[in-house]
N, C-alpha and C positions, 0 to 999 in steps of 0.2 A: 504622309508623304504625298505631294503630287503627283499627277498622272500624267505621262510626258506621251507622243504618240510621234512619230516622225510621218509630216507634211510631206506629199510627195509636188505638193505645188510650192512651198517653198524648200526643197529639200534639207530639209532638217526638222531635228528634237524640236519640242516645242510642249509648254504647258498646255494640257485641256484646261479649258475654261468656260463651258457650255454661254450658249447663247442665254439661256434661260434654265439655271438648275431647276425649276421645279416642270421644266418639259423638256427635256434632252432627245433628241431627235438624232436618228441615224438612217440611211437608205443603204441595203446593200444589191447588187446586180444580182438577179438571182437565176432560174433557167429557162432556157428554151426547149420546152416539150415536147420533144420529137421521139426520142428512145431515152435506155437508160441510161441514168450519170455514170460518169467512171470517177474512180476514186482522184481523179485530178478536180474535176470539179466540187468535190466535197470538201478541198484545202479551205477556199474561203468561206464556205458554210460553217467550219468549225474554228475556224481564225477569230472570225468576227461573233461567233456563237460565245466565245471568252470573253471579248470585247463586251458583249452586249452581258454577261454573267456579271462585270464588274465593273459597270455605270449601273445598273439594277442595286449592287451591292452597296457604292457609294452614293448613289442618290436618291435611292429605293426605287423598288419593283413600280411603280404607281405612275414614277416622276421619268421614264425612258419610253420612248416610243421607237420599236425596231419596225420599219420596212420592208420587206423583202418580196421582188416581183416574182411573177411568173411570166416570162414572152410567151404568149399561146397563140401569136397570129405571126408569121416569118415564113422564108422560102424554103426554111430546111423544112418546117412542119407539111408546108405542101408536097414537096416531093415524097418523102417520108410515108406521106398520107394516101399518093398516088402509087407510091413503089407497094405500099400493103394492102392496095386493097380494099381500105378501110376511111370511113366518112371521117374530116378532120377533128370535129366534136371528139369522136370514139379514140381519136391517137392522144389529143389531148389531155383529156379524163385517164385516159389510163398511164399513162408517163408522168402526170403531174402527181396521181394517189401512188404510183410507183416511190417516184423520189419522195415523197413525205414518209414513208414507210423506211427508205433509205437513209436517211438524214436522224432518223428518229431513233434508229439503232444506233447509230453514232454517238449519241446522248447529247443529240442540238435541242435547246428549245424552241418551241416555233417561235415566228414571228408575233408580234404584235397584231400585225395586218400585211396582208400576204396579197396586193394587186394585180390584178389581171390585166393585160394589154385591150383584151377584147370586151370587158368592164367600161373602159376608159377614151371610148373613139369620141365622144362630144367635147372633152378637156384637150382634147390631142389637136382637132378641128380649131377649136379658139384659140389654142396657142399659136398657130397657123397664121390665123385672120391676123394674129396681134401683131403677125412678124412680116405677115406682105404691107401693114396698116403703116409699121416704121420705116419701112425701105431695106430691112433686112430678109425679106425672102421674094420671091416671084414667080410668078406661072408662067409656064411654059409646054406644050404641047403635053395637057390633060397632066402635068407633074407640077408638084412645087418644090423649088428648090431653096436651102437655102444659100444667101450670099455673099462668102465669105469676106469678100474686100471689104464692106461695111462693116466687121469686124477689127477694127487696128489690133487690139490685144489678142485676135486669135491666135493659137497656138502654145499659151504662156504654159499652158500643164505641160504640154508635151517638150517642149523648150526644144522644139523644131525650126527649121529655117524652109522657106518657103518651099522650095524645091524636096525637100523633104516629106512636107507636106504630102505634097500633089503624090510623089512615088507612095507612102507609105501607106495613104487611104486606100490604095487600090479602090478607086473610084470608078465608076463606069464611065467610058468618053464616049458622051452624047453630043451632036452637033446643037442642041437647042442649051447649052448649057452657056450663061456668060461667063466662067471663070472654071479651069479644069480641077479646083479643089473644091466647087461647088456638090454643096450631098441632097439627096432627096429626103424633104421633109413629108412628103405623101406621093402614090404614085399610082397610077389607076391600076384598076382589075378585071380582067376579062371575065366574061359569066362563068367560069368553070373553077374558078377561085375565090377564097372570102373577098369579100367587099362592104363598103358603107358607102351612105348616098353623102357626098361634103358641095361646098362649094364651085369644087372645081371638077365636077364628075366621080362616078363611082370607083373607089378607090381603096387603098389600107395603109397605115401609116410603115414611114420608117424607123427602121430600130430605133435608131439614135430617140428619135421623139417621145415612143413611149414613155423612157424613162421620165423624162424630164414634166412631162403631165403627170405618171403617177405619182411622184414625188410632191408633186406643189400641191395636188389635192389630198395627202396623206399628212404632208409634214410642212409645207408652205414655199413661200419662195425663195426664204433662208433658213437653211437648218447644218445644224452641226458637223455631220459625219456623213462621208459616203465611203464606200467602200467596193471593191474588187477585186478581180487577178491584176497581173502587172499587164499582161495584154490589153485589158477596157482601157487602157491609158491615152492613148492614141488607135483609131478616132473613135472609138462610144464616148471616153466620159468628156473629151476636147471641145464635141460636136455638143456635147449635153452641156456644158458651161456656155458654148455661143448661143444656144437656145435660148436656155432660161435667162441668161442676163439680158438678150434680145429683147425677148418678152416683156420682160419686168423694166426696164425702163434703166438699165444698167443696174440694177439693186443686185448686192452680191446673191450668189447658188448657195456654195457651201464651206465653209471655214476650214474643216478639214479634210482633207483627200488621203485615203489607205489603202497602198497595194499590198496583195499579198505575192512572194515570189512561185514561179511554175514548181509543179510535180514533173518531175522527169524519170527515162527511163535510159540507164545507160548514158547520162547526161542530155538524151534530147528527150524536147517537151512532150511531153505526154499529150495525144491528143486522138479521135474520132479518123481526122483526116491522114494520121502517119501510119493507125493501125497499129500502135505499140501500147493500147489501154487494156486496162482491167475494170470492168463495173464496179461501182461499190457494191452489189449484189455476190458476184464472185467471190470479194475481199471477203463478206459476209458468211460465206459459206467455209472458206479458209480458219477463219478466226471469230470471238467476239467483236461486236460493234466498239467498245472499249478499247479492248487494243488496238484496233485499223485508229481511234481514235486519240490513243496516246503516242503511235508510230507518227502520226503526222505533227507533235505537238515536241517530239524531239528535234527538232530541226525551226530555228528562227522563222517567223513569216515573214520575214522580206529576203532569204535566203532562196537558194532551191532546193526541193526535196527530192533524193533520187527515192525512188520507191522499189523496194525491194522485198519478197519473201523472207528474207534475214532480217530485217527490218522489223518486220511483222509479228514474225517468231519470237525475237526478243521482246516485243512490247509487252506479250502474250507470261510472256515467263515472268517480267518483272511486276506485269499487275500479278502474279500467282505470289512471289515471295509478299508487295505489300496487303493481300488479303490475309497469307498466312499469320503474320504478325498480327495484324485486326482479330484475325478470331480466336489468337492468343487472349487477346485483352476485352472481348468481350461484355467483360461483366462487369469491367471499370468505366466510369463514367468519361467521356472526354471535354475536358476542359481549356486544353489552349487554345493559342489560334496560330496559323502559320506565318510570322511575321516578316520572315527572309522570303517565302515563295510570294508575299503578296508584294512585298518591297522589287522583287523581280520582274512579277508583273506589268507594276506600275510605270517603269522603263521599259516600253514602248513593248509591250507582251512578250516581254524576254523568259518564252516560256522553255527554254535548255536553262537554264537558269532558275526555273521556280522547281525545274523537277529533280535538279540539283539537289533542291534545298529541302525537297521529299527523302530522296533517298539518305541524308545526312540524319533526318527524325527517324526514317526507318533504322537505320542504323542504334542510333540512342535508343528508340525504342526496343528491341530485340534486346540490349545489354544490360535494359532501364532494370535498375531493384527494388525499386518504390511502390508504393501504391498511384502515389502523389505524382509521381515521376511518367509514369506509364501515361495518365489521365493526360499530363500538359501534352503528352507526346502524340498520342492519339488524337487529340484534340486539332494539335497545329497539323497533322495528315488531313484529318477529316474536312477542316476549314479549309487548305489549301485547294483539297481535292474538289469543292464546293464550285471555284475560281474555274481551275481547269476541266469540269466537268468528267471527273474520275472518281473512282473510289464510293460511291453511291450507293454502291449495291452491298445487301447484308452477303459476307463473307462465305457464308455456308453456302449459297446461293451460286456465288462467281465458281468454289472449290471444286463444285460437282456440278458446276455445267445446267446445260438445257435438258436436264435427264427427265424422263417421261415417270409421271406417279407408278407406275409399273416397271420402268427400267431401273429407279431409286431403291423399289423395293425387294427386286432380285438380289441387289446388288447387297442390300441393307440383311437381307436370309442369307448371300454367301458369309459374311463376317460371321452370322452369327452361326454358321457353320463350322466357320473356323474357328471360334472361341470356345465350341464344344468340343473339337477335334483336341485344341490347346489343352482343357479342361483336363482331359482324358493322357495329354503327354505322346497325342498320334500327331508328333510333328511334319511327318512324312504328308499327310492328308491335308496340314495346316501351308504348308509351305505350297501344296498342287493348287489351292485355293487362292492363297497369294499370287502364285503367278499364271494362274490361269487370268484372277481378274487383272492384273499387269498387262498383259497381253491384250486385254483387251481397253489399255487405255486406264485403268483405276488403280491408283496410288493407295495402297493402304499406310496408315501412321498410328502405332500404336503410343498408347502416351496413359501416365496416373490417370484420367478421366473414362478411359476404354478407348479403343477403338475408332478413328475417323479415317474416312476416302475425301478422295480428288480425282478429278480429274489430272491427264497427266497435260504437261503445258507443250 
């Protein structure tokens, strides 16, 4: 089956087609360094972390190259840097190994190659020169701007009308500006902020630019797939199309454009600046990285996802029934593959839809009588799970938790406490046993085999 992906530049379905199967290229927006993510911005780390699991799959591991930046030079980072106290090097290093730490529990792969903003100021510089050299940018009192009227198609992503424009960039209105939707491509730096020496005086680029440099030195001047929240739509990724096609001498950016829809809370966006977030470190501490990761994977990505504790909870319970089933079958080999959740997929990551088509195998599974039967069943779970980045982990492992070699083994002496207690027909002693470890969270299930614990969900 084809892989269909819905264009937000032509808004619609559309077949992937890579540029080049044997180099599939993707860029996605990735963070600015300043504190920690909140579980809104780990939607599109795990949105496109599928994406990027199933061009790997279909075109092999070898033949995809994923992108994914770091902004480590920005005005949040300065303030940030100045509100703690702390040298901006020391906010960045520690917020950038934070969130790789956070994403990681998630069960994201990294990237490919992971670009730096502060890496990349001599690509950023020339992209510059190329765009005052057309007549698409200009200097103006120690700033460069660029100039949107020399753009005729500006605007085409956001599919805005001029005046729309001008209100929605919340632009600065500078008197040295020729045109009030004009954005800054570089801007100078006083001594007390990062800076590099460029052309036009000491200075540090703007957002929008970064990208569009790390991109072209990563992945070139046309590459396949970009990706973000539905926010970058207007102006980052608008401003990154007038860039790059500036640049490049109108040669297309990129083929296909993918937003994912906002995390919200109580229906509004979730965000830093409303005060209605949660860290993915907090979610962390609430739950496994797994569940916050299957919570998010219930809900379409071009949807919005309210995020909720109930949410959470359930994700929590439902990886618990399908490990239960997995370490039912164990010792049977698995051999299918998931053909309806990858078939779901492949229409445009219709991932309420692939997990659908999990819980349908869980089901068969659990009723399956076979030998034969169990193996397809497990197979097309484990395969699917591959896709969706779930189900990974050996069952025994998910059942009982992050339990410490010491806490496992208390745990592992109360059973067999109770099994002597059993032995003996001291129910009384057997049952205090049982719910003492209850109470503390551990599920006993006795079964033909002996004895196994869980954690509870």
């Amino acid at each position: 089956m084809a892989l269909t992906l819905y264009n937000t530049l032509t808004r619609r379905k559309e077949e992937f087609a890579p540029l080049d199967p044997a180099n599939v290229r993707m860029y996605v927006c990735g963070p600015t360094v300043y504190d920690f993510a909140h579980i809104g911005n780990a939607r599109p780390v795990i949105v496109f972390d599928v994406l990027y699991r199933m061009l790997r799959d279909r075109y092999g591991a070898g033949h995809v190259k994923y992108a994914r930046n770091i902004t480590d030079v920005d005005d949040k980072i300065n303030a940030a840097a100045k509100a703690n106290g702390e040298p901006i090097a020391a906010l960045t290093a520690r917020t950038a190994a934070a969130f790789h730490e956070d994403v990681a529990a998630l069960g994201c792969l990294p990237p490919d190659v992971e670009p730096r903003a502060t890496q990349h100021i001599a690509p950023m510089t020339r992209m510059v020169e190329a765009l005052i050299a057309s007549g698409h940018a200009y200097v103006a009192e120690g700033h460069v701007l660029f100039a949107v009227p020399s753009m005729p198609d500006y605007g085409r992503l956001s599919r805005r009308d001029r005046d729309e424009l001008i209100a929605g960039a919340r632009v600065e209105v500078a008197p040295y500006k020729r045109d009030p939707a004009d954005f800054v491509l570089w801007k100078p730096s006083p001594p007390d902020l990062p800076g590099w020496d460029s052309p036009w005086g000491r200075g540090r680029p703007g957002w929008h630019l970064e990208c569009s440099a790390m991109s072209e030195v990563h992945l070139g001047e046309t590459f396949d797939i970009h990706g973000g929240g539905l926010d970058l739509i207007f102006p980052h990724h608008e401003n990154e199309i007038a860039q790059s096609v500036c640049a490049h001498r109108g040669k297309p950016f990129v083929k296909f454009w993918l937003h994912n829809g906002f995390v919200t809370v109580n229906g509004a966006k979730m965000a830093k600046s409303e005060g209605n977030f949660v860290t993915i470190r907090d979610v962390l501490k609430q739950a496994p990285g797994e569940a916050a990761r299957l919570a998010m994977l219930t809900a379409h990505y071009r949807d919005p996802l309210d995020w909720t504790a109930e949410r959470l909870t359930e994700a929590k319970r439902t990886l618990d029934r399908f490990y239960l089933a997995l370490r039912a079958v164990e010792d049977v080999p698995a051999t299918g593959q998931g053909a309806k959740a990858r078939g779901a997929l492949d229409d445009d990551l219709n991932t309420p839809l692939a997990l659908a088509a999990l819980h349908e195998d869980l089901a068969a599974l659990n009723k399956a009588q076979t030998r034969a039967e169990k193996s397809r069943l497990k197979g097309a779970l484990l395969d699917s799970g591959v896709l969706l980045g779930i189900l990974q982990q050996e069952p025994e492992s998910w059942l009982k938790g992050a339990s410490s070699d010491s806490g496992a083994a208390e745990i592992e002496a109360q059973i067999a406490a109770r099994n002597a207690a059993r032995k003996v027909r001291n129910f009384a002693e057997a049952d205090r046993i049982r719910n003492d470890l209850a109470l503390k969270g551990i599920l006993l299930e006795d079964g033909p085999g002996g004895t196994t614990w869980r954690r509870a969900g």
